[in-house]
N, C-alpha and C positions, 0 to 999 in steps of 0.2 A: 688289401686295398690301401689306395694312398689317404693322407690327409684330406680331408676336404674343408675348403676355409667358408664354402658355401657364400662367397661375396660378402663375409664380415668385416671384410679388409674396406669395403667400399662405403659404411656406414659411421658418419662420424661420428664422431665423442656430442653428448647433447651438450650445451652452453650450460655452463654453471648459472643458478637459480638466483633473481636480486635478493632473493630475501632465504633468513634462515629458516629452511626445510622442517628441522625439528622443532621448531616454537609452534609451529602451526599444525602440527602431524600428534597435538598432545587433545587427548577424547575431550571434550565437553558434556558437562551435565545443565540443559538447558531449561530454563521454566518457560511453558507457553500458557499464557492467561489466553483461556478462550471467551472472550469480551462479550458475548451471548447471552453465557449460561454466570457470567463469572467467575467460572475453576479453574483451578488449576491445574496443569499434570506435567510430568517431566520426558523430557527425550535425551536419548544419547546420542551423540552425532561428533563430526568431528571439525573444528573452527574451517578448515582449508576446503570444506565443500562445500558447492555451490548451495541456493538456497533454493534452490528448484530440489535437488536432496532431502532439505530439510521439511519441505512441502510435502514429498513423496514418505516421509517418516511421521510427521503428523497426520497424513489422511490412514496411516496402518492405525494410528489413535483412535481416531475421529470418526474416519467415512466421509470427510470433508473433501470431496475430489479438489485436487494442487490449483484448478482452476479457478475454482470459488472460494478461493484463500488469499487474504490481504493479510502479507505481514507488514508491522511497524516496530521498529525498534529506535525508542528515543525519538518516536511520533516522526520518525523517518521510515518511506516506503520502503521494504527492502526488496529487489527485482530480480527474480529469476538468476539470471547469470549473474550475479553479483559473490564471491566469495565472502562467507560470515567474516571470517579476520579482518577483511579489507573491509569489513562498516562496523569492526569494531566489536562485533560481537564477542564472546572469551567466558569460560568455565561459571556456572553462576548466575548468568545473566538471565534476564526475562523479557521474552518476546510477543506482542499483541496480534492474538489472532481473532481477524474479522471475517465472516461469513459473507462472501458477495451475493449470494442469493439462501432464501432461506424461505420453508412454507409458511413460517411462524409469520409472514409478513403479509402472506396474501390467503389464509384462511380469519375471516376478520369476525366469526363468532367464534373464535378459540379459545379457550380462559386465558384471562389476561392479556390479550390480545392489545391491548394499549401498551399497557407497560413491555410488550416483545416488541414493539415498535422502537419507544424508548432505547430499551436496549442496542437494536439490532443498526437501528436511523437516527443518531445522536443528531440535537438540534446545537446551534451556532450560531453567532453572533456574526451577519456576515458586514466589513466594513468597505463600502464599494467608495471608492478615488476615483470621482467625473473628471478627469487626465484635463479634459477641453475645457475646462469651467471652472479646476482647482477647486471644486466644491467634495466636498466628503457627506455623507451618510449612511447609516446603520440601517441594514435589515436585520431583525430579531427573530432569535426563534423559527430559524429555518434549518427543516430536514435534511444534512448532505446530503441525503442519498435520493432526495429530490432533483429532477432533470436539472441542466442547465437551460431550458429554453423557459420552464417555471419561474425560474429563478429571473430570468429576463422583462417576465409579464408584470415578478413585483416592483423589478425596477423600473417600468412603465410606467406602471402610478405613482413614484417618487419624481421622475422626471419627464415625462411623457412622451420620450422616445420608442419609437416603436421597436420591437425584438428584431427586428429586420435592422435595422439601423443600431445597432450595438453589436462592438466587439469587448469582449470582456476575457481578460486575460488574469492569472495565478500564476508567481514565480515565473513571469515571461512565458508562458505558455499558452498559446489561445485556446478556450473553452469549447468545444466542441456540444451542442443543444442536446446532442443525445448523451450527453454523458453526466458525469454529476459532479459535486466535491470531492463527496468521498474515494471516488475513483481517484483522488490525487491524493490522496490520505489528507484529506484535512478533515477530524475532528476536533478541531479548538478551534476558537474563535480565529477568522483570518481576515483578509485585506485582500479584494480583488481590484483591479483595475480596470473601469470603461471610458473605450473608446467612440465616440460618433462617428458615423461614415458617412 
């Protein structure tokens, strides 16, 4: 039989990579604090994969299915396709993991059931900037993980705009009523911005 090139000839060379291949191809030993329970446990993983990965390696931990998992690293969301190197992550470090859903929330004669609250719904200082009126005020001690349209009702009785008539945006981002803070990883005190329509 002759040679056969099998159309290799017709495959090109892949483009040289911008970045060095082996700096990021080196294992990591990662801490994940599960912000819950407060423990901690370690994973192996490698800096150059995605964090959808790292999801899939913490629920073989956990039982925390990839979906119901909020990373933060450096009180930054970390998102799915996002590569660890590329946010920084590297050998050592420690990653927060948040439960997006959890029973300990809505069984509410459970022991300790307040303090799982605590834990699971961290409360915030939120600082709303009325954009139209250059006026600023504090809501205290609210739940992120409280709706945004809640969060709307309290700003009602601060300024007596109806929820209907407020746009209220985070990091240029418009707040959607079903959805909450913490969906945007804010645990610390923040600063939102309303608008009147």
């Amino acid at each position: 039989m002759g040679n056969c090139n099998c159309g290799l000839e017709d495959i090109p060379d892949p483009p040289n990579p911008p970045y060095n291949r082996r700096k990021y191809l080196v294992p990591a030993e990662l801490e994940i604090l599960r912000v819950s329970t407060r423990k901690v446990f370690t994973v192996f993983c490698n800096t150059f994969h995605k964090v959808e990965i790292l999801k899939y390696m913490i629920y073989a931990e956990t039982r925390i299915p990839p979906n119901n998992q909020k990373l933060l690293f450096n009180n930054e969301i970390l998102y799915d396709h996002q590569i660890l190197s590329a946010c920084g992550v590297e050998d050592g470090y420690r990653i927060d993991l948040y439960e997006l859903t959890s029973g300990l929330l809505r069984r509410k004669n459970s022991p300790n059931s307040h303090q799982n609250r605590g834990l699971l719904n961290p409360t915030v200082a939120v600082t709303v900037d009325w954009v139209n009126t250059g006026r600023n005020f504090v809501i205290y001690d609210w739940y992120s993980r409280d709706s945004i349209l809640k969060l709307k009702f309290r700003i009602e009785e601060v300024t007596k705009l109806r929820p209907f008539r407020q746009t209220l945006k985070y990091e240029d981002i418009i707040l959607p009523v079903k959805d909450s803070l913490f969906d945007y990883g804010v645990i610390h005190n923040c600063t939102i911005k309303l608008y009147e329509r």
